[in-house]
Backbone as CSV, one residue per row, in Angstrom:
resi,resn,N_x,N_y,N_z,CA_x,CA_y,CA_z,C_x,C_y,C_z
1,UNK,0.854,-1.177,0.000,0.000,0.000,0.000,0.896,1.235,0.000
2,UNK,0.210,2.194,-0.982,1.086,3.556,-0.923,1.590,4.519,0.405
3,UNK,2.824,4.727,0.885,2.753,5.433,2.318,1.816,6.786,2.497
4,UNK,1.227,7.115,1.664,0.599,8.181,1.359,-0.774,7.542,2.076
5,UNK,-0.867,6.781,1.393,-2.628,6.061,1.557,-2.613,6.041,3.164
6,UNK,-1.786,4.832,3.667,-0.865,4.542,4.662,-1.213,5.793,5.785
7,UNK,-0.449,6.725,5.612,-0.615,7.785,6.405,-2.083,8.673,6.527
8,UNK,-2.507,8.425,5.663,-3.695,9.188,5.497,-4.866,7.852,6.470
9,UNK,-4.692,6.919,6.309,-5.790,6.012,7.019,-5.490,6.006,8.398
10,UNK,-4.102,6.142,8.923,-3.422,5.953,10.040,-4.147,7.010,11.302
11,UNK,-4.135,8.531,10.648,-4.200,9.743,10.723,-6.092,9.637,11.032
12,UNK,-7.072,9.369,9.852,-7.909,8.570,10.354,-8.658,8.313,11.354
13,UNK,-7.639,7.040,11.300,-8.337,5.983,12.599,-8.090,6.543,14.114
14,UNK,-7.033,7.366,13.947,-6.782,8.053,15.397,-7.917,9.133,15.350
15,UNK,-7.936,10.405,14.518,-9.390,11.192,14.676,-10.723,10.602,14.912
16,UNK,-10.935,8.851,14.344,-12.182,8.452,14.909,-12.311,8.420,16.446
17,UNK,-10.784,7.593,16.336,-10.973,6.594,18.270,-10.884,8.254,19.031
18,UNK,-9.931,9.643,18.700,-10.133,10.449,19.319,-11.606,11.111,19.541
19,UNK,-12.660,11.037,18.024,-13.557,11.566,18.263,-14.655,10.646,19.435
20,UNK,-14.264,9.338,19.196,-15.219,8.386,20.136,-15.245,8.516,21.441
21,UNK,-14.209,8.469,21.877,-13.095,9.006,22.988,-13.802,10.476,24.033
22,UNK,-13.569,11.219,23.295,-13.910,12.666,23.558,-15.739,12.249,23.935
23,UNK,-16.491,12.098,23.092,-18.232,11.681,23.149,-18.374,11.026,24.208
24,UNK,-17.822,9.846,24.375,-18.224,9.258,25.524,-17.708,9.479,26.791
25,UNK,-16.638,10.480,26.792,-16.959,11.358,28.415,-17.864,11.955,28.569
26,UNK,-18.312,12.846,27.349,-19.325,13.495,27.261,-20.700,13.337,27.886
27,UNK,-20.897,12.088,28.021,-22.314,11.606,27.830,-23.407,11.978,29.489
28,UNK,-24.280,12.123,28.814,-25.258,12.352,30.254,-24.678,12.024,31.590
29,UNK,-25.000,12.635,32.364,-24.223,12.343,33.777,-25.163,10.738,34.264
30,UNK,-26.729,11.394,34.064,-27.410,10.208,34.470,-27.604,8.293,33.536
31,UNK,-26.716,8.689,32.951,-26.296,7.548,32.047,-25.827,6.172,32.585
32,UNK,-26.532,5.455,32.344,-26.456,3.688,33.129,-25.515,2.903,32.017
33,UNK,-25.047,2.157,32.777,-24.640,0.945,31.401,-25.200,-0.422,31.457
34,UNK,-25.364,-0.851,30.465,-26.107,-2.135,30.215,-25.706,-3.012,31.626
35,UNK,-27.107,-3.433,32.305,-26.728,-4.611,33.173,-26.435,-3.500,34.565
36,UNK,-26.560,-2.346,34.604,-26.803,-1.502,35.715,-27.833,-0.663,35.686
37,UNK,-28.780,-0.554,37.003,-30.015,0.146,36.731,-29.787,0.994,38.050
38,UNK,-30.040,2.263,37.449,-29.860,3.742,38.200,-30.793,3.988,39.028
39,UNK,-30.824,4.183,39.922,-32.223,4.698,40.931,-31.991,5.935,41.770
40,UNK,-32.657,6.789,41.477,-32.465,7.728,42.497,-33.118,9.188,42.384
41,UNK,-33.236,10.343,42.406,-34.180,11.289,42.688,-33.077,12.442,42.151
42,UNK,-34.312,13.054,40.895,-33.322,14.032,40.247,-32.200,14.842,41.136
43,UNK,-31.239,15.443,40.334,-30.096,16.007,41.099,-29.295,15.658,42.368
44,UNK,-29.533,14.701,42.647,-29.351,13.717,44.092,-28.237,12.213,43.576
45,UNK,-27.537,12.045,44.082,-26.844,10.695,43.931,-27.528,9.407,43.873
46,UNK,-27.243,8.613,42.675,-28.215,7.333,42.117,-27.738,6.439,43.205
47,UNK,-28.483,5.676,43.316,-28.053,4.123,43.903,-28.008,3.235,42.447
48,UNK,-27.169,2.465,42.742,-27.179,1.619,41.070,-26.885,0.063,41.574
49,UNK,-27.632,-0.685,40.816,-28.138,-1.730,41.156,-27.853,-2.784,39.582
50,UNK,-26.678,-3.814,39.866,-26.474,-4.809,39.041,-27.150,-6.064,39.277
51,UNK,-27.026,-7.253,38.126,-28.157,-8.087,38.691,-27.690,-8.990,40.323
52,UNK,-26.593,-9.024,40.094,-26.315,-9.744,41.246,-26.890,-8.711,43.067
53,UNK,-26.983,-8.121,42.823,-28.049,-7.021,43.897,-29.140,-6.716,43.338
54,UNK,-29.945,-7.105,42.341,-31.361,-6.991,42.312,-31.284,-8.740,42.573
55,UNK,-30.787,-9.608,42.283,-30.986,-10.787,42.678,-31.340,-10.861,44.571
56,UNK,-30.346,-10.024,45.316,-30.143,-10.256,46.583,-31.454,-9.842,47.352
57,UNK,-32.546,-8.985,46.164,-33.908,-8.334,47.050,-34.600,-9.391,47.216
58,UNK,-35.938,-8.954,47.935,-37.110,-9.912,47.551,-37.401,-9.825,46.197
59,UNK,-37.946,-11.084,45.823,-37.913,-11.100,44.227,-39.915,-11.668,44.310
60,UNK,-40.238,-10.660,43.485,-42.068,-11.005,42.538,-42.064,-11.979,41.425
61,UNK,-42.787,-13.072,41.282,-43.257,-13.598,40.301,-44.157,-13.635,39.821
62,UNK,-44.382,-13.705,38.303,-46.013,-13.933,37.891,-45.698,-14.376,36.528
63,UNK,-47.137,-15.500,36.163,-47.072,-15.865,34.510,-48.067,-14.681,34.020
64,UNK,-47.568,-14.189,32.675,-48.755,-13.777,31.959,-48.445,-13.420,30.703
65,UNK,-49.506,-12.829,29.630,-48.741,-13.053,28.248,-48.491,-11.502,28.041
66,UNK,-48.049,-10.958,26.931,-47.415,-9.901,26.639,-48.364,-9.433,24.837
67,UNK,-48.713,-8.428,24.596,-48.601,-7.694,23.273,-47.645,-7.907,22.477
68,UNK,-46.522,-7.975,23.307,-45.046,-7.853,22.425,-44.504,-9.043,22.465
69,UNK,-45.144,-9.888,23.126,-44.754,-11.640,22.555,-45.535,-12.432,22.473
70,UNK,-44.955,-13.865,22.473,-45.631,-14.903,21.973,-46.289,-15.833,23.327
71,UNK,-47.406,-16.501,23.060,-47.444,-16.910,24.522,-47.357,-16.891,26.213
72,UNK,-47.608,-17.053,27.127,-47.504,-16.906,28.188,-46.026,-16.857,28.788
73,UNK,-45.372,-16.158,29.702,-44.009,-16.415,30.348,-44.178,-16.039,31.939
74,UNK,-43.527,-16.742,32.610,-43.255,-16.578,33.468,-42.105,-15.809,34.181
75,UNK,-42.370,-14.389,34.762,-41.739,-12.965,34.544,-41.109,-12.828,36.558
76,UNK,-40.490,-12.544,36.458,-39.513,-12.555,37.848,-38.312,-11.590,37.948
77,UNK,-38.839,-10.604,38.902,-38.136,-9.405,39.321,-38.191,-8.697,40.905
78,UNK,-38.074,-7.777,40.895,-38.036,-6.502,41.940,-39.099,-5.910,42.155
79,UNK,-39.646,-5.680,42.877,-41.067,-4.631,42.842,-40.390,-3.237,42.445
80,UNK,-40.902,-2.496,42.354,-40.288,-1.181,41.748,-40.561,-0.561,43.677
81,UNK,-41.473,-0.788,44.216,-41.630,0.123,45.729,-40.052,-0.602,46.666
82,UNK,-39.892,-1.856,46.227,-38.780,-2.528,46.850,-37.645,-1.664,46.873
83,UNK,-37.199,-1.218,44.886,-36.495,-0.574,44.809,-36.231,0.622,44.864
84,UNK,-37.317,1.554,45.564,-37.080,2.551,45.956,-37.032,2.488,47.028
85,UNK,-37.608,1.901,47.898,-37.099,1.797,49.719,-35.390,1.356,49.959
86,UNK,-35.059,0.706,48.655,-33.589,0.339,48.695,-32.739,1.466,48.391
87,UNK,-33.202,2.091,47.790,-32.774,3.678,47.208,-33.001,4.920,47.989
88,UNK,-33.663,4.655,49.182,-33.987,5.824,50.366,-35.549,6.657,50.489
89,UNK,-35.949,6.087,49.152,-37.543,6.699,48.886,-38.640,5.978,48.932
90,UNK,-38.217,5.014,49.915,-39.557,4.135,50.543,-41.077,4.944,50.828
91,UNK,-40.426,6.284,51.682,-41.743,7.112,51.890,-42.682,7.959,51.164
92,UNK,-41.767,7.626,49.869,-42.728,8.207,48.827,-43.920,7.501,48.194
93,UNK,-43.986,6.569,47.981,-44.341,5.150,47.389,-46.114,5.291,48.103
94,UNK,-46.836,5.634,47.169,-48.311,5.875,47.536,-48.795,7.014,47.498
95,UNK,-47.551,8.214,47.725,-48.385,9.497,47.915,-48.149,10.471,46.900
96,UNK,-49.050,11.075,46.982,-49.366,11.996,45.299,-48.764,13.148,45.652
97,UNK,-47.976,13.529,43.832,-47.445,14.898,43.888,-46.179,14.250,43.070
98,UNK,-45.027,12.807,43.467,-44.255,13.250,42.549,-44.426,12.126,41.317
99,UNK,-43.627,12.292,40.714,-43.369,11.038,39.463,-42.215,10.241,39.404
100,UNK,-42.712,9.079,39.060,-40.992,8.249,38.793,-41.087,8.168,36.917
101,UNK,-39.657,8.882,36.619,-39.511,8.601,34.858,-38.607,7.318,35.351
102,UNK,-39.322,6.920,34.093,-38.548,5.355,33.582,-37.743,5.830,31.866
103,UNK,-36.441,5.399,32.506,-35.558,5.844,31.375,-34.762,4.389,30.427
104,UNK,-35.189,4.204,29.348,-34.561,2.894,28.521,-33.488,3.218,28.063
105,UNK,-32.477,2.093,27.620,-30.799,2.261,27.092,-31.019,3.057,26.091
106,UNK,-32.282,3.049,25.208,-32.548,4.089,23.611,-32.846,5.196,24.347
107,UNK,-32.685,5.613,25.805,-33.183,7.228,25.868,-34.886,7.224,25.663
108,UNK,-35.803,6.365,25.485,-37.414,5.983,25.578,-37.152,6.808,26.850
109,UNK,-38.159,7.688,27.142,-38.970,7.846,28.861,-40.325,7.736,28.845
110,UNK,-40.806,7.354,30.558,-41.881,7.153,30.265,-42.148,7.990,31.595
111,UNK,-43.295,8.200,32.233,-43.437,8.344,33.577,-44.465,7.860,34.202
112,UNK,-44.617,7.405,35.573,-45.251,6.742,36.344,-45.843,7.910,37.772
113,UNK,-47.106,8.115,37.888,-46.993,8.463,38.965,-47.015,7.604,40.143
114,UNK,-45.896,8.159,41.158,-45.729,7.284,42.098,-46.919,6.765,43.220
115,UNK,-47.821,7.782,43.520,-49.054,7.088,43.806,-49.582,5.574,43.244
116,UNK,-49.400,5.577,41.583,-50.176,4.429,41.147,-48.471,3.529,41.760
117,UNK,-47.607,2.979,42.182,-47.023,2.126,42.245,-47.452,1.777,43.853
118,UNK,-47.524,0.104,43.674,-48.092,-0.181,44.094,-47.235,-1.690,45.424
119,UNK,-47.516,-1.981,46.553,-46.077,-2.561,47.143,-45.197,-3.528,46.564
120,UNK,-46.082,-4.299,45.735,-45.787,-5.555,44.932,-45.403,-5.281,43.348
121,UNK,-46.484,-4.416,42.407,-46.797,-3.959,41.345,-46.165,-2.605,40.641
122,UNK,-45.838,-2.208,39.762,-45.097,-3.456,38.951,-44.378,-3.770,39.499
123,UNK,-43.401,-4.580,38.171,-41.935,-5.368,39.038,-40.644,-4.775,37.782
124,UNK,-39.861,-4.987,38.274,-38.560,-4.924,37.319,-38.104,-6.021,37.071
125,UNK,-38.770,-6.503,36.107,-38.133,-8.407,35.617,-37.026,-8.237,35.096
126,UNK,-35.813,-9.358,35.771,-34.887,-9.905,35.053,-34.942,-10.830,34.721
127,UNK,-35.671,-11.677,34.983,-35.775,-13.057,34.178,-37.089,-13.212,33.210
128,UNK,-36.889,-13.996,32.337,-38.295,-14.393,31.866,-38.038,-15.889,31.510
129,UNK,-39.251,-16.733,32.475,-39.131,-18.149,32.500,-37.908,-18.595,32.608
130,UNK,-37.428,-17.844,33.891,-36.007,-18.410,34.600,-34.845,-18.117,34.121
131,UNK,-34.385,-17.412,33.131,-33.509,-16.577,32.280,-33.701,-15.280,32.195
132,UNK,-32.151,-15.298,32.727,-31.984,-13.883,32.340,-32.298,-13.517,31.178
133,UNK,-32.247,-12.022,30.365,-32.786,-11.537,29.193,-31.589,-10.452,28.720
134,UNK,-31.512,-10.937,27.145,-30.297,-10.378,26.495,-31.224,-8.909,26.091
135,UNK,-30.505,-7.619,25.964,-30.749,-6.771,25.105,-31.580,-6.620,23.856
136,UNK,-31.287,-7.688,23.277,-31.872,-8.397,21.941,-33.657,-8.520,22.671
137,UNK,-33.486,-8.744,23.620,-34.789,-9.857,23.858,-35.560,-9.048,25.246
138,UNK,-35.477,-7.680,24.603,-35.898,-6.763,26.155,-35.213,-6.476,27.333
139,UNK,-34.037,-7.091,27.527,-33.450,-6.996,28.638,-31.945,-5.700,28.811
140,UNK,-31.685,-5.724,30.299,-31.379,-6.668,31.112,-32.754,-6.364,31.988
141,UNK,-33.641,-5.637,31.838,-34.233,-5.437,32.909,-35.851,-4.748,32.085
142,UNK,-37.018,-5.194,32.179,-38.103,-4.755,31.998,-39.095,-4.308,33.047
143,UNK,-39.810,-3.375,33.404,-41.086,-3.086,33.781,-42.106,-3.670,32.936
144,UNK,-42.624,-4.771,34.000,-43.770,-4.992,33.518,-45.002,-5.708,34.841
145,UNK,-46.060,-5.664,34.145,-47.460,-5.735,35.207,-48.014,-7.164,34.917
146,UNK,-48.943,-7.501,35.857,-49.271,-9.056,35.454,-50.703,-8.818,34.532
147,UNK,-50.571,-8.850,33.063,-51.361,-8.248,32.100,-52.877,-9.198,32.326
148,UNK,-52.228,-10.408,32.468,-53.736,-11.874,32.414,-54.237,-11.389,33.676
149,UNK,-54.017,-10.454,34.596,-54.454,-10.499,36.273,-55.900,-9.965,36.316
150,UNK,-55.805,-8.673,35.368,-57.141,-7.860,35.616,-57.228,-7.055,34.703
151,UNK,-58.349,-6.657,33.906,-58.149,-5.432,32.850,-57.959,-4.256,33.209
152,UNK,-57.469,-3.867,34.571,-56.386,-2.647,34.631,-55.457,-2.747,34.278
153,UNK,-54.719,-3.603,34.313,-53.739,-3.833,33.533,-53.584,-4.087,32.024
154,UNK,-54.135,-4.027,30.864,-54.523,-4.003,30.032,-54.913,-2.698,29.464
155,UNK,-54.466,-1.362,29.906,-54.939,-0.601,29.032,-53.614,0.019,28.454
156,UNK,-54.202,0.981,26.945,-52.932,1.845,27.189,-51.662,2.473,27.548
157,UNK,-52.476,3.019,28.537,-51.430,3.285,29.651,-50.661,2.735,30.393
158,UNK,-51.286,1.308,30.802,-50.222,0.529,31.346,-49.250,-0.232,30.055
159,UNK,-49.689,-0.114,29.031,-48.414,-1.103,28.168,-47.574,0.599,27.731
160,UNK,-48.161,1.117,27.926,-47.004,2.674,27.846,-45.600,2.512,28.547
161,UNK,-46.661,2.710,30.004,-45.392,2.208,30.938,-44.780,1.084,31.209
162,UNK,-44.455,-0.218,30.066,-44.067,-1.193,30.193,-42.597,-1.456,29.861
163,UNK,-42.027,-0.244,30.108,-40.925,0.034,29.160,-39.444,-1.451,29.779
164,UNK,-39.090,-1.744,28.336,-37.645,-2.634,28.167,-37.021,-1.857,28.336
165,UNK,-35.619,-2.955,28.685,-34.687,-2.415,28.066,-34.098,-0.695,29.246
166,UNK,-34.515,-0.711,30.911,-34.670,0.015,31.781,-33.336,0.417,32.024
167,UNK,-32.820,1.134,32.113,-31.309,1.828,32.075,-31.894,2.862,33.940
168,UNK,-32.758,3.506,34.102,-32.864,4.248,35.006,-34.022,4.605,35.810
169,UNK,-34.336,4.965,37.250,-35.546,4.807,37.529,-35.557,6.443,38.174
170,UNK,-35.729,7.548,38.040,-35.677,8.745,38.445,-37.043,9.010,38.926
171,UNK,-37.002,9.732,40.404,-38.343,10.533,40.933,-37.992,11.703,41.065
172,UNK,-39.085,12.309,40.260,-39.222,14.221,39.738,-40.198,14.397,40.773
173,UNK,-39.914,15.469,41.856,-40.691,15.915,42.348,-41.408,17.325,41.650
């Protein structure tokens, strides 16, 4: 190859890895990485939670089927009130006024008012039918409700807030 070419690709590949480099310091402060889920109350220090410590909580189960899949599964996680009492905001959990945004690895938000969460309901599944869950496949971590339970669960709004793919759990007062 010509040293010309040579130098010119060399020259390049360093301005990419520099430009990549530079971006990803950059990035949102409140920014999770795959397989860590952020919890905590705007402008305030997250608690962050990998699976091996969402494993260590009490853990919710339930079968039920999904919009977004096939058949029935059996779904096993965190209560979301669990994980805010683990996070210091146990006393919020029922009472009206603030919101929890639910933030996905694509930057999706959704919001929940924290009134509707409920001690058990939803949950933050990491497993589905006893497996963990790849990226590919909704994971590492989903909000979701037991849909077959009751047609409150079944509307709209609740498959709104069903968000994959959970990178962060923030309460906006």
């Amino acid at each position: 190859m010509n040293q010309a070419i040579k130098s010119a690709l060399t020259g390049l590949a360093m301005a990419t890895v520099a430009t990549y480099a530079s971006s990803t310091e950059l990035q949102d402060p409140f920014y999770a990485e795959p397989g860590v889920l952020q919890v905590g109350q705007e402008d305030e220090e997250f608690v962050s939670f990998d699976l091996d410590a969402l494993d260590a909580l009490p853990q919710v189960s339930f079968e039920t089927s999904t919009i977004w899949t096939d058949g029935s599964s059996l779904y096993s996680g965190v209560s979301v009130a669990t994980l805010l009492e683990e996070a210091g905001m146990g006393e919020m959990i029922g009472q009206s006024g603030a919101t929890l945004e639910l933030v996905a690895l694509n930057d999706y938000r959704v919001q929940i008012p924290i009134e509707d969460i409920g001690e058990e309901l939803p949950i933050v599944a990491t497993r589905i039918d006893g497996e963990t869950v790849s990226i590919r496949e909704k994971g590492p971590y989903w909000l979701i409700y037991p849909f077959d339970r009751a047609a409150e669960y079944r509307t709209e709004e609740t498959y709104k807030r069903s968000i994959w793919q959970l990178a962060q759990m923030i309460v906006l007062e």
